[in-house]
C-alpha positions in Angstrom: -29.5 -24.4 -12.6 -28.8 -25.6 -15.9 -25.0 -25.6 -15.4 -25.1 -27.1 -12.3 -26.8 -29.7 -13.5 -24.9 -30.5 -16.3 -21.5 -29.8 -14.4 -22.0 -30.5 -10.7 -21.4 -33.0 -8.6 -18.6 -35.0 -10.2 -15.7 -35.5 -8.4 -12.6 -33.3 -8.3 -10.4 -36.3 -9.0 -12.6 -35.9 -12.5 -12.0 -33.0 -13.3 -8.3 -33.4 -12.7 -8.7 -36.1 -15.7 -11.0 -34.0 -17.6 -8.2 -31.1 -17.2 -5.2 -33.7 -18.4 -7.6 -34.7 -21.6 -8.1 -31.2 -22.5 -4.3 -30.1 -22.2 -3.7 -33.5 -24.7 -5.8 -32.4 -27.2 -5.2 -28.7 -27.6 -2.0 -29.8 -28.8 -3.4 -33.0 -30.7 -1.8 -31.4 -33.9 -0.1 -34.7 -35.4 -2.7 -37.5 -36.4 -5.7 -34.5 -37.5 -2.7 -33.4 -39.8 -0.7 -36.4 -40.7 -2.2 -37.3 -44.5 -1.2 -33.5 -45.2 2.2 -33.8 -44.0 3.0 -37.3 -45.7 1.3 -36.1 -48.9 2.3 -32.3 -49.4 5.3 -31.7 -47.3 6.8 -35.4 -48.0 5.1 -35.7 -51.2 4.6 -39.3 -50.7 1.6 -41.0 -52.9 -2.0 -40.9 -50.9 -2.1 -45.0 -50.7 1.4 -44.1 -49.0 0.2 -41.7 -46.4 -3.3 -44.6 -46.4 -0.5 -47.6 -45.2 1.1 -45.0 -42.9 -2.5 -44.6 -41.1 -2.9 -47.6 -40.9 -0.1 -48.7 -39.1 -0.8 -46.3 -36.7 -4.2 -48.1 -36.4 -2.7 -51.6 -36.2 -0.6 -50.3 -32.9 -3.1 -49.0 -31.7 -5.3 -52.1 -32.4 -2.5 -53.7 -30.5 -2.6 -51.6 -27.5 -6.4 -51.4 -27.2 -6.2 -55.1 -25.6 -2.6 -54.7 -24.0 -3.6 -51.5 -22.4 -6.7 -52.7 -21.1 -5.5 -55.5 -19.4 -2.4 -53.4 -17.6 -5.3 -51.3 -16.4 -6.5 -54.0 -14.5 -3.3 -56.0 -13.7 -1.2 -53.1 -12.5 -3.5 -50.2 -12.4 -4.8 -47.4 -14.4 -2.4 -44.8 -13.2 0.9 -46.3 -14.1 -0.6 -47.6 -17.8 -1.5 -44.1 -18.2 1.5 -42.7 -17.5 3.7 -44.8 -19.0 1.6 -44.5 -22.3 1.6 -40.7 -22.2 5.5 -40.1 -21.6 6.0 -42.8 -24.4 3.5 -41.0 -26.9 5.3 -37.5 -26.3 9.2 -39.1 -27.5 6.9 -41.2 -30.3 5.8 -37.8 -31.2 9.0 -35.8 -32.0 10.6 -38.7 -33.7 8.0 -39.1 -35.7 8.4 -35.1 -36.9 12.1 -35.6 -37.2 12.8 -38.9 -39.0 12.8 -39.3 -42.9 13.2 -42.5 -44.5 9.2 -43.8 -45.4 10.5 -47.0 -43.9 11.1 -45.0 -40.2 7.6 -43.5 -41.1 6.0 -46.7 -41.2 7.7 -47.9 -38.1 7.4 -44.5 -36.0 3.6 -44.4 -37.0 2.9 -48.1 -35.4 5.0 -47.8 -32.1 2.7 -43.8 -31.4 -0.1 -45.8 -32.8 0.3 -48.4 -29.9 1.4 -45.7 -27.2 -1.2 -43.2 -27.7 -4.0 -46.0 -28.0 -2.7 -47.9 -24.7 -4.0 -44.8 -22.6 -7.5 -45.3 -23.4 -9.0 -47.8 -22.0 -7.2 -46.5 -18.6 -8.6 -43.1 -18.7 -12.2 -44.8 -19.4 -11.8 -47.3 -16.5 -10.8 -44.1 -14.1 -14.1 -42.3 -15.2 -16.3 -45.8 -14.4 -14.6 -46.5 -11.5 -14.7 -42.9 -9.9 -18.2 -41.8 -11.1 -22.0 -43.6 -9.9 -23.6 -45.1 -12.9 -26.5 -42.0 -12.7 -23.6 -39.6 -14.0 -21.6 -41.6 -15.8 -23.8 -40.2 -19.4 -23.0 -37.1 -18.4 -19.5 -37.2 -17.6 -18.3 -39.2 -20.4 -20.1 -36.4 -22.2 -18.3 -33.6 -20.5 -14.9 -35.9 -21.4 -16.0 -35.5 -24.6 -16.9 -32.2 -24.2 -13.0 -31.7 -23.4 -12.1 -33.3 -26.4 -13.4 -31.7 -28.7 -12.3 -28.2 -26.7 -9.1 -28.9 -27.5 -9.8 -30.6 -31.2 -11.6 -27.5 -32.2 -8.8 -25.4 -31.0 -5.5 -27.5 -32.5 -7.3 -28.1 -35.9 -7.7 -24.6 -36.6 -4.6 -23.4 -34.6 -2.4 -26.2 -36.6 -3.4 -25.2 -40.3 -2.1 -21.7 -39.3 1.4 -23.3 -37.2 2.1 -25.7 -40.6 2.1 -22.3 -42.6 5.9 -22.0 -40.8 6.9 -25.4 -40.7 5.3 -29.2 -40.1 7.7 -29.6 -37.2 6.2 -27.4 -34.9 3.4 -29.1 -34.7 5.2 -32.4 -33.5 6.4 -30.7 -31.2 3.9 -28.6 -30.0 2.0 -31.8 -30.1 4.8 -33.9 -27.9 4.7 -31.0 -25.1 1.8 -30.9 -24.1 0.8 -34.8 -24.4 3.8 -34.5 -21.7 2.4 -31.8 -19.9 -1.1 -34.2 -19.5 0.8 -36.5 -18.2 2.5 -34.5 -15.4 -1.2 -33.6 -14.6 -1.8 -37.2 -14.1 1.1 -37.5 -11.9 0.5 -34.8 -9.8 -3.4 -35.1 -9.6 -4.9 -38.4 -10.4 -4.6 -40.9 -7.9 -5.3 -45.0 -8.7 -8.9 -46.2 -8.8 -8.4 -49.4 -9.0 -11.1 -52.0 -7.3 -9.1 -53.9 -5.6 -10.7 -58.0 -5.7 -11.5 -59.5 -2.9 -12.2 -63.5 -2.1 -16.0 -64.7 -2.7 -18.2 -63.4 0.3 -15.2 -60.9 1.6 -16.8 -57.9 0.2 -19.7 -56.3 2.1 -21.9 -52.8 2.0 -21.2 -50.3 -0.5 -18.4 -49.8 -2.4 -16.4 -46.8 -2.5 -13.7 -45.4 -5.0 -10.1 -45.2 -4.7 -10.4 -41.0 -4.6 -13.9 -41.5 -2.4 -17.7 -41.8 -3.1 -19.4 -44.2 -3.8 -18.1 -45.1 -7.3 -17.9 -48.9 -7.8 -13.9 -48.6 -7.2 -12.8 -50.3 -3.8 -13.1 -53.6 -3.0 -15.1 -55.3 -5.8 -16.3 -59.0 -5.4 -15.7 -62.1 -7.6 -13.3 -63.3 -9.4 -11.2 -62.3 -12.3 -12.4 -62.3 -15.7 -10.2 -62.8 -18.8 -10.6 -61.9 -22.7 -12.3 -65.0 -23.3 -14.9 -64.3 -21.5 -15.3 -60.7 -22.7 -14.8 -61.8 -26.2 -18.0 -64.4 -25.7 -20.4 -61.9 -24.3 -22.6 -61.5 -27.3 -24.6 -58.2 -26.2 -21.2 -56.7 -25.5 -19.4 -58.0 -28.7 -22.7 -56.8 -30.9 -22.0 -53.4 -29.8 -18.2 -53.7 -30.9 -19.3 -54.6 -34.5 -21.8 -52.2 -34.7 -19.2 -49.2 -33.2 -16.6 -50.5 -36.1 -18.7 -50.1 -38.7 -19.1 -46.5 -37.3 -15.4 -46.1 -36.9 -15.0 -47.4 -40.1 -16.5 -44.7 -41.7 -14.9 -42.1 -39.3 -11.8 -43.2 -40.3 -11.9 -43.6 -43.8 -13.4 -40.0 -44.1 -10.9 -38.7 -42.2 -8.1 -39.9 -44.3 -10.0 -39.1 -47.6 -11.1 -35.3 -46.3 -7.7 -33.9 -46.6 -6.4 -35.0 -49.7 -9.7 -34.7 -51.6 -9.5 -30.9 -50.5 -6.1 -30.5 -51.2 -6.2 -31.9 -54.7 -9.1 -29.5 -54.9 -6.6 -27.1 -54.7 -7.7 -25.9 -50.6 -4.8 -25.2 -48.6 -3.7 -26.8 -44.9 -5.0 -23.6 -43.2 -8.6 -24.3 -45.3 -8.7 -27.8 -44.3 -7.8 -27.1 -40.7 -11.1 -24.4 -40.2 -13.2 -27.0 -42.4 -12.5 -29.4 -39.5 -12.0 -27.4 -36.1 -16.1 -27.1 -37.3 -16.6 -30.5 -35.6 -14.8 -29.8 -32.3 -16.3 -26.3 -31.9 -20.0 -27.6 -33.1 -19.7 -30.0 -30.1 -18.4 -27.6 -27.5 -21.1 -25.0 -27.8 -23.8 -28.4 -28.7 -22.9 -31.3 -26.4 -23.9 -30.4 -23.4 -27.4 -29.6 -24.2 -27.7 -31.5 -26.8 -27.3 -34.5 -24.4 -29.8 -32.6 -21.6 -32.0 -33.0 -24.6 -32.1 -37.0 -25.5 -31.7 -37.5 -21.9 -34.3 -40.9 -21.2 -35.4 -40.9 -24.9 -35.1 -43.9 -26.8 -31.6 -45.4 -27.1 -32.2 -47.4 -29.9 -33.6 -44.8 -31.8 -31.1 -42.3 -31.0 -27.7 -44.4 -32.1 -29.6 -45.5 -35.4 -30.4 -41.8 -36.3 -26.6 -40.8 -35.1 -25.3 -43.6 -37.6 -27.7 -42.3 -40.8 -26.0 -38.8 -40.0 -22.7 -40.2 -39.3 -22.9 -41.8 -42.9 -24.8 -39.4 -44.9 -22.8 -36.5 -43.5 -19.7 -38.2 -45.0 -21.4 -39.3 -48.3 -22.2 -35.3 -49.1 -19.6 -35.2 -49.7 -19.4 -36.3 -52.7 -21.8 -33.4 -53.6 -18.7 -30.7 -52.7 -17.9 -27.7 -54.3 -16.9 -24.9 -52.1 -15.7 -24.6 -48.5 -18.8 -23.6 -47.4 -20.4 -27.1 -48.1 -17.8 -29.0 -47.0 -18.5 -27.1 -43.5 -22.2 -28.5 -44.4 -21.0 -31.8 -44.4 -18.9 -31.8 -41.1 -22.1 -30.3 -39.2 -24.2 -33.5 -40.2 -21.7 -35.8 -39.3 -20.6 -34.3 -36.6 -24.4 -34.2 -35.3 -23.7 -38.0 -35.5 -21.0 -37.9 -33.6 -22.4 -35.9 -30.7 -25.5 -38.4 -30.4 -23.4 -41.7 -30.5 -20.3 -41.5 -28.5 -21.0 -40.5 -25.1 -24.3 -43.2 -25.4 -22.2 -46.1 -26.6 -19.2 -45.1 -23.9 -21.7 -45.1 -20.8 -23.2 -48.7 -22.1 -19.9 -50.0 -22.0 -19.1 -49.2 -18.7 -22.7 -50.5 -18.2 -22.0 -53.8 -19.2 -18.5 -53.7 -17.7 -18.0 -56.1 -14.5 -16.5 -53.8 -12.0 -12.9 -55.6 -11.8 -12.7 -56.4 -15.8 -13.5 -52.9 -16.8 -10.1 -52.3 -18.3 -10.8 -55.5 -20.7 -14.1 -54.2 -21.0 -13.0 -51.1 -22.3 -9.7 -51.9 -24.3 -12.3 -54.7 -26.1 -14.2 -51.6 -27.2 -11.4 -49.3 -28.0 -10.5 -52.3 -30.4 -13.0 -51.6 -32.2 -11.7 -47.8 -32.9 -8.2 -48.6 -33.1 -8.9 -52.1 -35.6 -11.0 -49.5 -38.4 -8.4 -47.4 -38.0 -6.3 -49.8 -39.2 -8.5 -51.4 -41.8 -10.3 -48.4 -42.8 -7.3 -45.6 -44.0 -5.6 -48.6 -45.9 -9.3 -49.0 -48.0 -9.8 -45.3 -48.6 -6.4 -44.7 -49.9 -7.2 -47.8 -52.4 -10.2 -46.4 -53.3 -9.0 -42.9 -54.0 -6.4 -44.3 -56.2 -8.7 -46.7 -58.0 -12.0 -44.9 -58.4 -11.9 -41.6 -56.6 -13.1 -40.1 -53.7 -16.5 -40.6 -54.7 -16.3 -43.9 -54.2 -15.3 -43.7 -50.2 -18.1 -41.7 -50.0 -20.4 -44.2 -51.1 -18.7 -46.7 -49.0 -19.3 -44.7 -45.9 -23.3 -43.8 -46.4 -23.8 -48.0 -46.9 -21.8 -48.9 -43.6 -23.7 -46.0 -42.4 -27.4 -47.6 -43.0 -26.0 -51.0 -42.1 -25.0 -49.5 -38.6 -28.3 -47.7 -37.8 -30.1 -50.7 -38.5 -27.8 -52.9 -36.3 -28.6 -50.4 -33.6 -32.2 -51.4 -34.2 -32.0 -54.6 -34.1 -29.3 -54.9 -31.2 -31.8 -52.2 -28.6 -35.1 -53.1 -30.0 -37.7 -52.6 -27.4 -38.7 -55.0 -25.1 -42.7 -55.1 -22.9 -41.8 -52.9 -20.2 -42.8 -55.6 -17.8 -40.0 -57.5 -19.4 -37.5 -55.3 -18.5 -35.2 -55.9 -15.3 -35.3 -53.1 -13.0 -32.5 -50.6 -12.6 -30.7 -50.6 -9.4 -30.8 -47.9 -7.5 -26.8 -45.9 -7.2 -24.9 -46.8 -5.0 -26.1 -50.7 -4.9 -24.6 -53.3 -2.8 -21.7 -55.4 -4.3 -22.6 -58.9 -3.1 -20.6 -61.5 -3.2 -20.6 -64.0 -6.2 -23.1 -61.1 -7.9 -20.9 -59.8 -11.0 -21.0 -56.1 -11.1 -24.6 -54.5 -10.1 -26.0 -52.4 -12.8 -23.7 -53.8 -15.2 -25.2 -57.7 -14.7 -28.3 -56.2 -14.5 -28.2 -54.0 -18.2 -25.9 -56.9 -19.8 -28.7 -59.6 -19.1 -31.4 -56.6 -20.4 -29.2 -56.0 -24.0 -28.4 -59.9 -24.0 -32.1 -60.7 -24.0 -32.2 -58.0 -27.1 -29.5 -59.8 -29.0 -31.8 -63.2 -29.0 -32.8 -65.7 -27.0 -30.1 -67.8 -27.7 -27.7 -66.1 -26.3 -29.6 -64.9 -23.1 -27.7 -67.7 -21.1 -24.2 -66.8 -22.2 -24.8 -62.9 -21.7 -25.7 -63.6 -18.0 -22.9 -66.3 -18.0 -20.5 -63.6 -18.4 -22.3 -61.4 -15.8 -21.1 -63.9 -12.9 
């Protein structure tokens, strides 16, 4: 009962795209591994392998935008597959050229190709799935994830042992391979918009169901308007901060250990510890805060996110740096599938690719900011002093979460539409108006109006 609860029914077109993501990430060997390789194998300097990382954030920063706004200009299915095939060549040159100059180059054009596939694969999942199940599948995409994390960090540690290389390419096949997946599986979802008072009944999605894909009233919406929706753009700020510390921590992890004397293959089980902690945890951990109290759950996921990084200033052996992965990785498991499924809450049904590349920005912009910041830090102070950096933004994010989803008389609160709701003409995007105008009220009064503004 459990199982077919947490797994069942979902679309098959779904699990098609759940099945790509996994195949991606078992080989996801490059970017886990990349401070290791510039630092040890290239023996480059780590504010070197810092600028490197975040270059690679800065495309991807790039492509968070572009590759939400090709999702809804000329589909999801041809963005995705474009940025796949592109990330695969990115890959292998990236193993095989030498000059730091290339490096730096190399590192911004994957960081843009990998990065533009995003908001396309999220737009898929919120177009194919009914808002009811969209918690659980972006949890069970997650789930896939970290499947295939848990696997290529530990797996890659042992494959550097005989050479760096393989792992670009091991890493270029199979991001190829999830690409073929898509080509042979994953049809286009894409709400087609209709004029004002065209669109009647319920909608239905490209691969069928009652999704919110199909014909999907009202007019365009461009990044201004996403951009000035305050509830929405609260949540990107508060998400940053969170990536911030992600990414920082994952640049300083590696070459704190190695100068610590740990080895690749040491680093690699350290990590695969997140991705295996959230295959066997995820699922029921999400059965678990299931209707429990949103704001409370993101700020306690942020505390752990930040804490868990700032232990580990406290490490001494492998054995509590494995400590410190579980708390923030507990973090991780409580935030991400939550804050995915209110985006595509407050998504209008034809701007969900802007919707989405707007929030992938917010990923792909720390992961530009963030590695260029530790690697200062760890030249100028020592790691010690990213830790510090990452249990503040930590605090500061939990309390924005607060603040952002504080509670509201439940008389106050709008009603939730049932799945499945009419699209009416002229009425934004159903559940999506209806929770923006619900967080917007949270965000202030002030800015009530322009949240429901950007509703219609």
């Amino acid at each position: 009962m459990a199982v077919r609860e947490s797994v069942g029914g979902l679309p098959a077109t779904f699990w098609w795209l759940w099945t790509s993501t996994l195949v991606n990430r078992l080989g996801g060997f490059v970017v886990t591994f990349l401070a290791l390789y510039l630092t040890i194998d290239r023996g480059f300097s780590p504010a070197f392998a810092g600028l490197v990382a975040s270059l690679y954030g800065l495309g991807g920063s790039v492509a968070s935008v572009a590759g939400g706004v090709l999702a809804d200009r000329i589909g999801r299915r041809p963005t995705l597959l474009a940025a796949q095939s592109a990330t695969a060549a990115a890959t292998l040159v990236l193993g095989l050229v030498h000059p730091a100059w290339a490096i730096a180059a190399t590192a911004a054009v994957l960081g843009f190709t990998s990065n533009a596939s995003r908001p396309a694969v999220s737009a898929i999942m919120a177009d194919l799935v009914p808002v009811t199940d969209r918690v659980r599948a972006f949890s069970l995409n997650y789930w896939a994830i970290n499947i295939g994390f848990a696997f290529s960090a530990a797996a890659a540690g042992l494959i550097a042992a005989h050479g760096f290389l393989l792992l670009f390419v091991g890493d270029a096949a199979t991001t190829l391979l999830c690409a073929l997946v898509v080509f042979a599986r994953v049809p286009e979802t894409r709400p087609q918009v209709v004029p004002t008072g065209a669109a009647t009944g319920t909608t239905t999605g490209a691969a069928g169901g009652p999704a919110g894909g199909g014909l999907s009233a009202g007019p365009r919406i461009g990044l201004t308007a996403v951009l000035r929706d305050p509830a929405f753009m609260a949540l990107v700020g508060l998400t940053f901060l969170l990536a911030c510390v992600a990414s920082q921590g994952s640049v300083a992890l590696p070459i704190v250990m190695g100068r610590a004397g740990y080895s690749p293959t040491d680093y690699g089980l350290v990590v695969s510890l997140n991705g295996l902690l959230i295959v066997l945890l995820q699922i029921p951990i999400t059965r678990i805060v299931a209707g429990r109290n949103r704001a409370l759950m993101l700020a306690i996921a942020a505390l752990c996110t930040g804490f868990g990084f700032g232990l580990t200033a406290f490490a001494s052996t492998a054995w509590f740096y494995a400590l410190t992965v579980t708390v923030w990785t507990a973090g991780e498991m409580l935030s991400v599938p939550a804050n995915m499924a209110l985006v595509a809450e407050l998504s209008p049904t034809h701007a969900r690719g802007r919707y989405q590349g707007v929030y992938s920005l917010a990923w792909s912009g720390a992961s530009f900011l963030a590695p260029m910041t530790a690697g200062f830090l760890l030249a100028a102070s020592g790691g010690d002093a990213v830790w510090l950096c990452c249990t503040v933004l930590g605090a500061v994010a939990a309390i924005g979460y607060v603040w952002l989803l504080r509670e509201r008389p439940a008389a106050a609160r709008p009603r939730e539409p049932a799945a499945g709701a009419e699209v009416r003409a002229g009425a934004g995007s159903g559940v999506g108006a209806e929770v923006r105008a619900e967080v917007g009220a949270r965000v202030g009064p002030e800015n009530a109006c322009a949240a429901s503004a950007s509703a219609s």
